[in-house]
C-alpha positions as a printed Julia matrix, in Angstrom:
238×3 Matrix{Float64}:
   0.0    0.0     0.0
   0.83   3.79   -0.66
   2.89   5.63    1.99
   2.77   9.21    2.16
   4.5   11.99    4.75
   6.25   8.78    6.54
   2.49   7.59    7.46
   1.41   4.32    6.0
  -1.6    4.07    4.29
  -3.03   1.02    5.2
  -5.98  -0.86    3.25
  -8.02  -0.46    6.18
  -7.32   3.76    6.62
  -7.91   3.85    2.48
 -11.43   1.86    3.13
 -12.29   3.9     6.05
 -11.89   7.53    4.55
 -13.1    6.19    1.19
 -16.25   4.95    2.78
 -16.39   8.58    4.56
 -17.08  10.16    0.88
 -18.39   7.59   -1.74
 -22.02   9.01   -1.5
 -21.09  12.11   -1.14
 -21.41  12.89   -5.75
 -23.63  10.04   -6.47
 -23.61   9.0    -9.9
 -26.73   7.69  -11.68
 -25.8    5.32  -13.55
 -23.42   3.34  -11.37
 -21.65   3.28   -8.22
 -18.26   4.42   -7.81
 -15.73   2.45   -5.99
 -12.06   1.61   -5.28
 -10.57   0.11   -7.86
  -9.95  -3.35   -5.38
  -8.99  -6.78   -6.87
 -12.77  -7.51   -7.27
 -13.0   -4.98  -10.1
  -9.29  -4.77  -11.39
  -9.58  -6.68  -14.2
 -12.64  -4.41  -15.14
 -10.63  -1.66  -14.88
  -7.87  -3.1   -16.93
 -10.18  -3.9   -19.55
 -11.58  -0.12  -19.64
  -8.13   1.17  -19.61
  -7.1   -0.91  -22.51
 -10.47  -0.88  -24.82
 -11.4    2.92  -23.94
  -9.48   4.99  -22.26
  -5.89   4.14  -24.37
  -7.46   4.74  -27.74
  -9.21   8.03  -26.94
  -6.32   9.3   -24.49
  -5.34  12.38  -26.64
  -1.42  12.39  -26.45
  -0.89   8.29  -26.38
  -3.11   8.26  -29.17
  -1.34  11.07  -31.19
   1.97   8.64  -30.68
   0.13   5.29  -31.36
   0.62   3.6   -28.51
  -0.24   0.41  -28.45
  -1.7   -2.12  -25.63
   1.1   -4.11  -24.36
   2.98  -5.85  -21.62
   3.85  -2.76  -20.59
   0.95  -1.06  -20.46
  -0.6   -3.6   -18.33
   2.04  -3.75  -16.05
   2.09   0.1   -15.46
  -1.89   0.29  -14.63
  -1.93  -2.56  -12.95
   1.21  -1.45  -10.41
  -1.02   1.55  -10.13
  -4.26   0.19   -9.63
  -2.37  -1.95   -6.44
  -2.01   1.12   -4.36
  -5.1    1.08   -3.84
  -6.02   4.26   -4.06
  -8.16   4.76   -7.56
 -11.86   5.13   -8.24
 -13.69   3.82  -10.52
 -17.81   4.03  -11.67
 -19.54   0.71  -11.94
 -22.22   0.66  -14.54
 -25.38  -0.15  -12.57
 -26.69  -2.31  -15.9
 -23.69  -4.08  -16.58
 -21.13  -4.44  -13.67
 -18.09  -2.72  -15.37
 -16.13   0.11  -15.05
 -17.04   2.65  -17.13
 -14.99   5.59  -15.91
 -11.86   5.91  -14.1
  -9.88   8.5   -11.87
  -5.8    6.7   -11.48
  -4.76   8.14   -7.96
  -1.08   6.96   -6.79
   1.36   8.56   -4.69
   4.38  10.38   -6.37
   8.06  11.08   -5.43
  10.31  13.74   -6.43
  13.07  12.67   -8.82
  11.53   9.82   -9.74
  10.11   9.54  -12.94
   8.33   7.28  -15.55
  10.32   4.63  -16.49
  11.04   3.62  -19.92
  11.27   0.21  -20.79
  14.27  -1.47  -22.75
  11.67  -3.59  -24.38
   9.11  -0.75  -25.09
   8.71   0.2   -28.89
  10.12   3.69  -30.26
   6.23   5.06  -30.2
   6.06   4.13  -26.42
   9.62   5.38  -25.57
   8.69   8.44  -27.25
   5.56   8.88  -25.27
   6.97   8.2   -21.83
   9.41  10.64  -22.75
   7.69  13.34  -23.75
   5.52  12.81  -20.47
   8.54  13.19  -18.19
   9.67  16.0   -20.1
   6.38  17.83  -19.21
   6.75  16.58  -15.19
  10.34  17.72  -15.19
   9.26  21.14  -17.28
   6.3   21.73  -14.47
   8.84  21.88  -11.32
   5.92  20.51   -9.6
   8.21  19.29   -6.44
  10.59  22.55   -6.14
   7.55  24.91   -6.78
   5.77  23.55   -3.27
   9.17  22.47   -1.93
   8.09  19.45   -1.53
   9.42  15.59   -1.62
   5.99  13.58   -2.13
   2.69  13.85   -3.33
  -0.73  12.27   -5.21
  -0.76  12.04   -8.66
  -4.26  12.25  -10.29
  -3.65  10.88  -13.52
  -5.98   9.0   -16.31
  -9.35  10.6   -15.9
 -11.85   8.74  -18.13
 -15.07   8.07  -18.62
 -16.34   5.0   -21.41
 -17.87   6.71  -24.89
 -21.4    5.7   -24.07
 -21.56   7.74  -21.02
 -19.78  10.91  -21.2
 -21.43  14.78  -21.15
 -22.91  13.5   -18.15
 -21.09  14.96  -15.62
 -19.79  11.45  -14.58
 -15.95  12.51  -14.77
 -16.77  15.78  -12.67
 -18.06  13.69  -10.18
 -15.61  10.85   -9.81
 -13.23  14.2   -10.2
 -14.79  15.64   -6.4
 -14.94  12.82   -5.23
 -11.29  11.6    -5.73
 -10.97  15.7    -3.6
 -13.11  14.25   -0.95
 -11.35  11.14   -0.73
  -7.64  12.85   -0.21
  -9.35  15.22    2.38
 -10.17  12.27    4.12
  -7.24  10.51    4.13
  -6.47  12.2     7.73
  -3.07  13.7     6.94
  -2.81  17.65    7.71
  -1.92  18.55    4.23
  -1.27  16.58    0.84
  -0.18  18.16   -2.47
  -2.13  16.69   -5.7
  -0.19  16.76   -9.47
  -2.68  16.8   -12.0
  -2.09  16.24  -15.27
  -4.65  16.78  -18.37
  -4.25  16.55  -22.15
  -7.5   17.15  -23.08
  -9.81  20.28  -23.06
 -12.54  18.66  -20.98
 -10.26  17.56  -18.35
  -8.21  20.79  -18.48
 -11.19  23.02  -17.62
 -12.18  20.16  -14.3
  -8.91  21.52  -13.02
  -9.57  25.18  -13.41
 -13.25  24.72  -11.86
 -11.11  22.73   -8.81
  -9.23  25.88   -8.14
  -6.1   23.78   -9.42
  -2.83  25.79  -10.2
  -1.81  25.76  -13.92
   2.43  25.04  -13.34
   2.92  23.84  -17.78
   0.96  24.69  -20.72
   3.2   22.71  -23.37
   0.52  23.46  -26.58
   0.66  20.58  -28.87
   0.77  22.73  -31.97
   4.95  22.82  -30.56
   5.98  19.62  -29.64
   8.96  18.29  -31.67
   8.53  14.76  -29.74
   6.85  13.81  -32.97
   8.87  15.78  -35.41
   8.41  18.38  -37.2
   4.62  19.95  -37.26
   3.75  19.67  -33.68
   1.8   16.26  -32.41
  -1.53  15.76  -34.18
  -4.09  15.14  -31.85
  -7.66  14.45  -32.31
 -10.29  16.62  -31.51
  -9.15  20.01  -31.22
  -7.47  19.6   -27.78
  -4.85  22.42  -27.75
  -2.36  21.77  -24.9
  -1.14  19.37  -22.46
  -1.12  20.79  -18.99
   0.65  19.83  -15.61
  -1.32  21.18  -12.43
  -0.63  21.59   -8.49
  -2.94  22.01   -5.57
  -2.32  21.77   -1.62
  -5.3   20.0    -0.13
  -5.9   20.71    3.74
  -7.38  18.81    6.28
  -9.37  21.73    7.57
């Protein structure tokens, strides 16, 4: 399990504050949950069918669903600190908010046996953390990352990702500790303007129209999203 500010968080204090807030943005049409071994593989397959293939940067390099891949969410999933919405019709995940704890310096690794359009990816995404100075702006040594907001095709413009979005808040708040920094990350419009409406501080606009991690041209991404973004806030426990 995660530790953060030398306090361990333990599967029991993760249930406890998670049960404190789960009701607290219901969503209609399904129940949102930790992402526990009950539902991982649910949440693996969302990540893999929905959320890789729509994600605007990862699709812009053509990543592919690998080894990998898998490994990464599932390392993240067993922190257990994501959410996920359960469809009330069908059982599965159809939205996710990844939630794991960060530390400076350390960044995301790149794989000897990753292909060039994953290396490229994974670099480009710790160029952006390094650009942010996310740790030396709060003078800080850990944190939460909120990473991989998503929300399946059939259901979105429904306010589900807003929702799951507070409620991951609610769900740090009440994690006990007197004060935890968040790193958000966003490289899509919609997400980018859940951040500003959270009072989030913008720390990297990096528009996409620039980036030479593609070559020349800038990286093509679908549907008009300008910019990937890299984002700080200080929660309290007040």
């Amino acid at each position: 399990m995660a530790n953060l500010q030398g306090t361990a968080l333990t599967k029991e204090n993760i249930e406890g504050a998670f049960r404190q807030v789960k009701d607290l943005y219901p969503v209609p049409e399904g129940e949102v949950r930790l992402v526990s071994p009950e539902i991982i593989e649910s949440a693996i397959r969302f990540i893999r069918d929905s959320f890789v293939k729509d994600e605007p940067v990862g699709a812009a390099f053509g990543i592919q669903w690998d080894d990998n891949a898998d490994g990464f969410w599932r390392h993240a999933f067993s922190e257990g600190l994501s959410l996920a919405v359960v469809s009330a019709n069908s059982g599965q995940v159809i939205a996710i908010r990844g939630i794991a704890p960060i530390t400076r310096g350390v960044n995301y690794d790149v794989p000897d046996s990753a292909d060039d359009r994953l290396k490229r990816f994974l670099s480009y995404m710790n160029y952006c953390h390094e650009k942010s100075n996310f740790f030396q702006h709060y003078d800080i040594q850990e944190a939460l990352h909120f990473f991989g907001l998503g929300v399946h095709e059939a259901y979105r413009r429904k306010g589900i990702a807003t929702k799951l979005f507070q409620t991951a808040l609610a769900f740090v708040k009440s994690l006990g500790l007197d004060k935890v920094y968040v790193k958000g990350e966003s490289s899509s419009d919609f997400s980018r303007r859940i951040y500003d409406k959270f009072g989030f501080e913008l720390l990297l606009e990096n528009f996409y129209k620039d980036c030479t991690f593609a070559g020349a041209g800038g990286l093509k991404v679908t549907g008009g999203h300008a910019a990937y973004s890299d984002y700080g806030k200080c929660i309290t426990n007040e």
